[in-house]
C-alpha positions in Angstrom: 40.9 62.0 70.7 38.7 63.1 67.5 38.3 60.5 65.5 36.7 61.3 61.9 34.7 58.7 60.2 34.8 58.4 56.2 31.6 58.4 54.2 31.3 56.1 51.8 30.2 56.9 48.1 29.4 55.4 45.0 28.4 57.2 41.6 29.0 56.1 38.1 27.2 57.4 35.2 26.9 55.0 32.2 26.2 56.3 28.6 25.7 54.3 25.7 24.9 55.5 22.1 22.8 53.2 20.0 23.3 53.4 16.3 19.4 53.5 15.8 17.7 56.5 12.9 17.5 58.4 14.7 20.6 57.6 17.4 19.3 56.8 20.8 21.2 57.9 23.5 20.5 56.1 27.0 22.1 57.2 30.0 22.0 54.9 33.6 23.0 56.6 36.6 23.3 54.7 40.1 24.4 57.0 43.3 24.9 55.8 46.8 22.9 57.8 49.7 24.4 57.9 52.8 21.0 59.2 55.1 19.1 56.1 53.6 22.0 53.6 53.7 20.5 52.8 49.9 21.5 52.7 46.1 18.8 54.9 43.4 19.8 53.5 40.1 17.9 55.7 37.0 17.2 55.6 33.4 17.4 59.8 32.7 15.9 59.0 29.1 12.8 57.2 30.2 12.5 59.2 33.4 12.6 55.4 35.1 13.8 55.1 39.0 14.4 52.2 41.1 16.2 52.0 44.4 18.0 49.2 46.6 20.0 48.3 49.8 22.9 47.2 47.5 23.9 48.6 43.8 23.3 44.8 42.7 19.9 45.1 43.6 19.4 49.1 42.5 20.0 47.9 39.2 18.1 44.7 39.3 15.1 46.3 39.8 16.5 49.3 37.4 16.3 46.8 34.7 12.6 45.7 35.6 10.8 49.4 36.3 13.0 50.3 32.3 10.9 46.8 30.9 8.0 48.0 32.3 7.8 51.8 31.5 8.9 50.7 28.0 5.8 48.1 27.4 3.1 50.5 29.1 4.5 53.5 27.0 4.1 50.6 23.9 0.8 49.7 24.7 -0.6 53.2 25.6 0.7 54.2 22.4 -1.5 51.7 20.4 -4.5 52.7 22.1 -3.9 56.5 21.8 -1.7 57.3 19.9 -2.4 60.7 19.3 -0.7 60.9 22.7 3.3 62.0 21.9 5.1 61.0 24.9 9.1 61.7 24.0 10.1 58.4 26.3 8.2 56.6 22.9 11.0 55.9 20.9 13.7 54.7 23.7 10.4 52.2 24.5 10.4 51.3 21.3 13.6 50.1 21.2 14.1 47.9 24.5 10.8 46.5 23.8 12.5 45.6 20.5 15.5 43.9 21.7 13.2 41.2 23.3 15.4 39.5 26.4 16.2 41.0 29.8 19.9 39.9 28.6 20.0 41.9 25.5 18.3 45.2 27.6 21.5 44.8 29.9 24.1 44.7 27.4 22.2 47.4 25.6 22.3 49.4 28.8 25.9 48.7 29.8 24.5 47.0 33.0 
């Protein structure tokens, strides 16, 4: 008897247009990866990665590496701001918005 086993996979792709000048497009992808038995969950605009052993917790920490990147990219831009990093804008913004709650809605998360 063969018996065949189904893998299990979750992707979804969120994309949310903010109504900033100019617009600000943020796009949150979470993927399931079988080899690692993990979630990655990712902000694509501000190049921002975080990984867990549920999606509940990929995008938990998701939500804290995006915080983070966005206040260093802040504060570096202060000091030097000759430097023209293209993540400066979508930092910008969630710094902006001020709660962890606001981020999430923002981010459809």
């Amino acid at each position: 008897m063969v018996t065949v086993e189904e893998a299990q996979t979750l992707e979804f792709r969120i994309v949310r247009q903010v109504k900033t000048q100019p617009p600000l497009t943020f796009t949150v992808e979470l993927q399931f990866h079988p080899d690692d038995a993990g979630y990655s969950a990712e902000c694509l605009e501000l190049r921002a990665f975080a990984w867990g052993e549920s999606p509940e917790e990929a995008i938990e920490n998701l939500l804290d590496v995006v915080i983070l990147v966005s206040e260093t990219l802040v504060d570096d831009h202060k000091k030097f701001s000759h430097l023209n990093d293209p993540r400066l804008l979508h930092a910008q913004f969630i710094v902006s918005l001020g709660s962890e709650e606001t981020i999430r809605k923002v981010l459809g998360l």
